[in-house]
C-alpha positions in Angstrom: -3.7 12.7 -1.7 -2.4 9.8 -3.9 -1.9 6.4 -1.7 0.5 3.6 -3.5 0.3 0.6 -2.3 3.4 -0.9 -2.8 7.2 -2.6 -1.7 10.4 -2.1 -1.8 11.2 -5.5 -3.8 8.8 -4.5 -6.8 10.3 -2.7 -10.1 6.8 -1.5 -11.1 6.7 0.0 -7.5 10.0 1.8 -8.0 9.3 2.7 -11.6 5.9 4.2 -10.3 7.5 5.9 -7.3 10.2 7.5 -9.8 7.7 8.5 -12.1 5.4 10.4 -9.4 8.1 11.9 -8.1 9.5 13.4 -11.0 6.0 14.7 -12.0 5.7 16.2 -8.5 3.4 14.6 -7.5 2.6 14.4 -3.7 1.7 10.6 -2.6 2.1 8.5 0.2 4.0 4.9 0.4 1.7 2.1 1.6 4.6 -0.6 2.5 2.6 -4.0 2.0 5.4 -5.8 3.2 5.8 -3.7 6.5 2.1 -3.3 6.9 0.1 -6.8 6.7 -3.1 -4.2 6.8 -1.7 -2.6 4.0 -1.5 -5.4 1.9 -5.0 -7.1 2.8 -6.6 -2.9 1.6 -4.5 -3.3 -1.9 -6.4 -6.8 -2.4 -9.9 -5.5 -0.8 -9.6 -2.3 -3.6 -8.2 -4.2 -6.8 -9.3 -7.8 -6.1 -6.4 -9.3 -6.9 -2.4 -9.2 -5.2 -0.6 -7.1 -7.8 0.9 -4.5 -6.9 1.6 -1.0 -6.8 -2.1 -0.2 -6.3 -2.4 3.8 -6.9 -5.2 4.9 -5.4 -6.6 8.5 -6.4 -8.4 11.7 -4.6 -11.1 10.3 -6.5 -11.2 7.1 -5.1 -10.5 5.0 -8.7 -7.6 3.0 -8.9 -4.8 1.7 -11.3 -2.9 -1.3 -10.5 0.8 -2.0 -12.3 -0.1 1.2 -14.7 2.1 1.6 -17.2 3.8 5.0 -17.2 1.2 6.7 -19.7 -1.4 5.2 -18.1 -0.6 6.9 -15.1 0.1 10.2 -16.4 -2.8 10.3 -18.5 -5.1 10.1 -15.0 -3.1 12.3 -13.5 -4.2 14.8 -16.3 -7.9 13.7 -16.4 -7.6 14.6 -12.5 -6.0 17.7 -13.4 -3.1 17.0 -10.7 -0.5 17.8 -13.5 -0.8 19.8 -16.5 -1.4 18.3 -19.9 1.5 17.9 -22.2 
Protein backbone atom coordinates (compact mmCIF):
# COMPACT_ATOMS: atom_id res chain seq x y z
CA UNK A 1 0.00 0.00 0.00
CA UNK A 2 0.88 3.72 -0.74
CA UNK A 3 1.86 5.70 2.67
CA UNK A 4 1.65 9.79 2.33
CA UNK A 5 3.14 11.48 4.63
CA UNK A 6 1.53 14.48 4.99
CA UNK A 7 -1.01 17.47 6.87
CA UNK A 8 -3.83 18.94 6.66
CA UNK A 9 -2.35 22.62 6.33
CA UNK A 10 -0.23 21.69 3.04
CA UNK A 11 -1.85 22.33 -0.60
CA UNK A 12 0.69 19.86 -2.21
CA UNK A 13 -0.75 17.41 0.52
CA UNK A 14 -4.33 18.04 -0.60
CA UNK A 15 -3.56 18.36 -4.29
CA UNK A 16 -1.75 14.92 -3.89
CA UNK A 17 -4.52 13.41 -1.77
CA UNK A 18 -7.10 14.64 -4.61
CA UNK A 19 -5.08 13.33 -7.24
CA UNK A 20 -4.76 9.67 -5.70
CA UNK A 21 -8.04 9.53 -4.97
CA UNK A 22 -9.46 10.30 -8.20
CA UNK A 23 -7.04 7.76 -9.78
CA UNK A 24 -8.29 5.18 -7.23
CA UNK A 25 -5.69 4.74 -5.76
CA UNK A 26 -5.71 3.02 -2.27
CA UNK A 27 -3.23 4.94 0.29
CA UNK A 28 -2.97 5.62 3.70
CA UNK A 29 -2.68 9.36 5.48
CA UNK A 30 0.43 9.64 7.61
CA UNK A 31 -0.70 12.98 9.68
CA UNK A 32 2.81 14.54 10.52
CA UNK A 33 1.21 17.05 12.55
CA UNK A 34 -0.89 14.46 14.65
CA UNK A 35 1.83 12.02 14.69
CA UNK A 36 5.35 13.52 15.87
CA UNK A 37 6.66 9.76 14.76
CA UNK A 38 5.22 10.42 11.61
CA UNK A 39 6.92 13.34 10.84
CA UNK A 40 10.52 12.27 12.28
CA UNK A 41 9.94 8.76 9.37
CA UNK A 42 9.06 11.51 6.42
CA UNK A 43 12.59 13.24 7.35
CA UNK A 44 14.47 9.74 8.09
CA UNK A 45 13.12 8.60 4.27
CA UNK A 46 13.62 11.84 2.23
CA UNK A 47 16.29 13.68 4.34
CA UNK A 48 14.83 16.72 4.29
CA UNK A 49 11.06 18.27 6.04
CA UNK A 50 9.04 18.69 2.83
CA UNK A 51 6.23 17.29 2.66
CA UNK A 52 3.82 15.03 1.28
CA UNK A 53 6.34 12.18 1.29
CA UNK A 54 4.66 9.31 -0.99
CA UNK A 55 6.08 6.31 -0.24
CA UNK A 56 5.58 3.29 -2.67
CA UNK A 57 4.98 -0.76 -2.39
CA UNK A 58 8.32 -0.61 -3.71
CA UNK A 59 9.82 1.27 -1.10
CA UNK A 60 11.07 4.53 -3.47
CA UNK A 61 9.76 7.74 -2.65
CA UNK A 62 8.62 11.05 -4.21
CA UNK A 63 8.47 14.10 -2.13
CA UNK A 64 6.15 17.36 -3.31
CA UNK A 65 5.71 15.33 -6.92
CA UNK A 66 4.13 17.23 -9.20
CA UNK A 67 0.98 15.60 -10.60
CA UNK A 68 2.70 13.85 -13.70
CA UNK A 69 5.32 12.89 -11.69
CA UNK A 70 3.20 11.01 -9.58
CA UNK A 71 1.10 9.40 -12.19
CA UNK A 72 3.93 8.45 -14.22
CA UNK A 73 5.25 6.07 -11.03
CA UNK A 74 2.07 4.98 -10.51
CA UNK A 75 2.26 3.61 -14.15
CA UNK A 76 5.90 2.36 -13.95
CA UNK A 77 4.42 0.34 -10.78
CA UNK A 78 1.65 -0.65 -12.85
CA UNK A 79 -0.95 0.52 -9.99
CA UNK A 80 -2.93 2.32 -12.71
CA UNK A 81 -3.14 1.84 -16.26
CA UNK A 82 -1.13 3.84 -18.83
CA UNK A 83 -2.82 6.61 -20.53
Amino acid sequence: MIRMYSADWCGDCRRTESQLNELGVAFEYLDVDAHPEHKARAIEISGKPNIPVVVFPDESYLVEPANFELELKLQQLNLIDQA
